[in-house]
Steps between C-alpha positions, in 0.01 A plus 500: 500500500589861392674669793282834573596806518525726825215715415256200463632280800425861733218573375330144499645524887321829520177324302471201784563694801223741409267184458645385794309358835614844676398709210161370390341271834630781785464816235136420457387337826437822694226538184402167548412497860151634558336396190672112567400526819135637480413243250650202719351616813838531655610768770833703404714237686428211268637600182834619614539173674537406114850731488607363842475142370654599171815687645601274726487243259748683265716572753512166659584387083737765415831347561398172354432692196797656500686194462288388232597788304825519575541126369251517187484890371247727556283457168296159596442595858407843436212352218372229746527748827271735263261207356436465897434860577252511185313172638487640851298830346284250303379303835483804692240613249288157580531554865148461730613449843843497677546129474758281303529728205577771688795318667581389154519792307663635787802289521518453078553841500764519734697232347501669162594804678792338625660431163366765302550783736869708566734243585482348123568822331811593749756272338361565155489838524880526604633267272382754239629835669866570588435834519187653594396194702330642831294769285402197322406308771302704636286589207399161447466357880374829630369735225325293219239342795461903654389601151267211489343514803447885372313353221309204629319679732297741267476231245334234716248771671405497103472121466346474797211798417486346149538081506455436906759411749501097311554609184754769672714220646517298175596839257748508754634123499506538091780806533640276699529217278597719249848584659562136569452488115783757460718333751429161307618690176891443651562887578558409807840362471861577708794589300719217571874693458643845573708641266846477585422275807400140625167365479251664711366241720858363595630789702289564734429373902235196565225528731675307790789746462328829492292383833819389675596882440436799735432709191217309369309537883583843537329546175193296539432695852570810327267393204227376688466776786569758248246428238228368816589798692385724180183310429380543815503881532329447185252297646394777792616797336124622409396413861798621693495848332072503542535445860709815538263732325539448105224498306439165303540642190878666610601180595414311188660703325807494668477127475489530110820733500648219677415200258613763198861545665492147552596481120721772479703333815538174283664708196683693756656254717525253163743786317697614855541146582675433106749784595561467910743186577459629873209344699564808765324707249252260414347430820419874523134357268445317795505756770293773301194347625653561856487895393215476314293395874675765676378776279149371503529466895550834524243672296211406327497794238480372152864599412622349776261175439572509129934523559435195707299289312773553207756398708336161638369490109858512377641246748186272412645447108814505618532224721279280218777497246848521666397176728530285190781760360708361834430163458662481162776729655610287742412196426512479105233328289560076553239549767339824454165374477466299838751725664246782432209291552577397820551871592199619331290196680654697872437821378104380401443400881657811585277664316188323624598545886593890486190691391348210799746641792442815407169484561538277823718778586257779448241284695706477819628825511238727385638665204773468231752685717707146623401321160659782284796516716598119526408496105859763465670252740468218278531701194822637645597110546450398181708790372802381726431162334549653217803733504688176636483340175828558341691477876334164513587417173876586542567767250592837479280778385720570193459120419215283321380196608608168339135482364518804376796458307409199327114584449 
């Protein structure tokens, strides 16, 4: 087969992570919710038991599909993960009660999630990009699903006013099945040499190796509480800035300044991350959500609410692409997939215990006060985790990593 070229191999990456579980199931639910629910008879708490189920599933999976891809190629997985995700949307749209289908759909979904979502494209991604890698990164693991979930919304309140939520579901499954098509088509294939080098997937640490390593902990922790940390302010933002006096409307539109940084923090942390060697400078994307609380702490006049929520916006799209940028860093591309996987899979329960504590928090103590302020603790851990990356890894800051070198 035809080796493709770099244009088609990112943007069938871009294509399938826009069609992807995160993009399509979690971009529409909030849309889905009250009309699924009304119909069923369900109360609010039954349906999102559907994304509890679903998560955990794919994050329990991730690392063993990792290692699937990083022993067969990304191409078949990604189609059959896909094929999975585009079933699940068909049986949700035949649900009646929350019985065995449920469950099923459920936990089909989360197992094509787990080889269709991030941790496939990481190692096929970089073996395309020398130069130029983080920006790309980012754009496909972090921007291409923002831009969808932009879209999906508005387009399924129209499928859903025009065909019913049924109908809805399956329009949806069919885009779905579409980009397994494309992935099919062999676009989505790794360029097996570097110019001027050794073979790609020979240079680079195992998954036993990178776990026996300080550096691959320190990022993990700095991953997951980083990108859970984030989400959860996200989570309470409209509700912490309410309960001090902002009017509903203020606060949701802070909340969409936020999500629109959240793309320009991908590019921006993709393009400084392609030029910085030092991870010093780096970890500064992780602590501008710490400055980004502070200045909403102490006011709550729009300028002051809007700065913040660019900051925490910023560091959200940030901290999305450079955690697979760092895993191909450090620990090359022979394991990428599971290396990131299992990292992604932390990061996921992270993410579904913060905006939880937070709220536990809040509950105990009254107010947002002792939430907010052990929220720039942590984040001020995980950017510690982070600026110990190269002194864990054992070079200096005018030096490249070995994976770097060679990938």
């Amino acid at each position: 087969m035809t080796t493709p070229k770099r244009w088609q191999v990112t943007a069938a990456s871009a294509l399938c992570m826009a069609a992807g579980m995160s993009a399509l199931f979690m971009g529409s639910f909030p849309v889905f919710l009250e009309p699924v629910s009304k119909d069923l008879g369900w109360g609010r708490s039954v349906f999102p038991q559907f994304i509890t189920i679903l998560s955990l599933s794919s994050a329990l999976l991730m690392p063993i599909g990792g290692r699937i891809i990083d022993r067969i190629g990304v191409r078949w997985p990604v189609t059959i993960g896909l094929l999975m995700i585009a079933a699940g949307f068909g049986m949700v749209s035949l649900l009646k009660d929350a019985g065995l289908l449920f469950w099923g759909a459920a936990l089909l979904m989360g197992a094509g999630a787990a080889i269709s979502g991030p941790p496939a494209f990481v190692p096929l991604i970089a073996s395309w990009y020398d130069r130029n890698r983080a920006l790309a990164l980012g754009c496909i693991v972090s921007v291409a699903p923002a831009c969808s979930q932009a879209i999906v919304s508005p387009m399924t309140q129209q499928l859903l006013a025009i065909l019913g939520w049924r109908a809805a579901y399956r329009s949806l499954g069919m885009i779905v099945l579409a980009a397994a098509v494309i992935a099919a088509l062999g676009f989505l294939r790794p360029r097996s040499h570097m110019p001027g080098g050794p073979e790609i997937m020979g240079t680079s640490s195992g998954v036993g190796a990178a776990m026996r390593t300080p550096t691959f902990w320190l990022l993990a922790i700095g991953a997951s509480l980083g990108s859970a940390t984030v989400i959860g302010l996200t989570v309470h933002l409209v509700a912490w800035q309410t309960g001090r006096g902002v009017a509903p409307e203020t606060a949701a539109l802070v909340l969409s300044v936020l999500f629109i940084t959240g793309t320009a923090g991908a590019f921006l942390a993709g393009y400084a991350a392609d030029r910085i060697r030092d991870s010093r400078l780096l970890q500064l994307f992780y602590a501008l959500p710490i400055v980004g609380i502070a200045i909403m702490t102490a006011s709550v006049a729009l300028p002051a609410l809007m700065l913040g929520s660019i900051f925490i916006g910023i560091a959200m799209g940030a901290t999305t692409g450079l955690a697979p940028f760092f895993a191909t860093r450090y620990f090359g591309l022979k394991a990428s997939a599971q290396i990131f996987g299992i990292i992604l899979s932390l990061t996921m329960v992270a993410i579904g215990l913060a905006p939880l504590l937070i709220g536990l928090g809040y509950d105990v103590s009254g107010s947002y006060i002792v939430p907010m302020a052990v929220a720039a603790v942590v984040l001020a851990i995980a950017t510690g985790c982070i600026g110990l990356l190269d002194y864990s890894a054992g070079f200096r800051r005018s030096e490249r990593p070995a994976a770097d070198i060679y990938n």
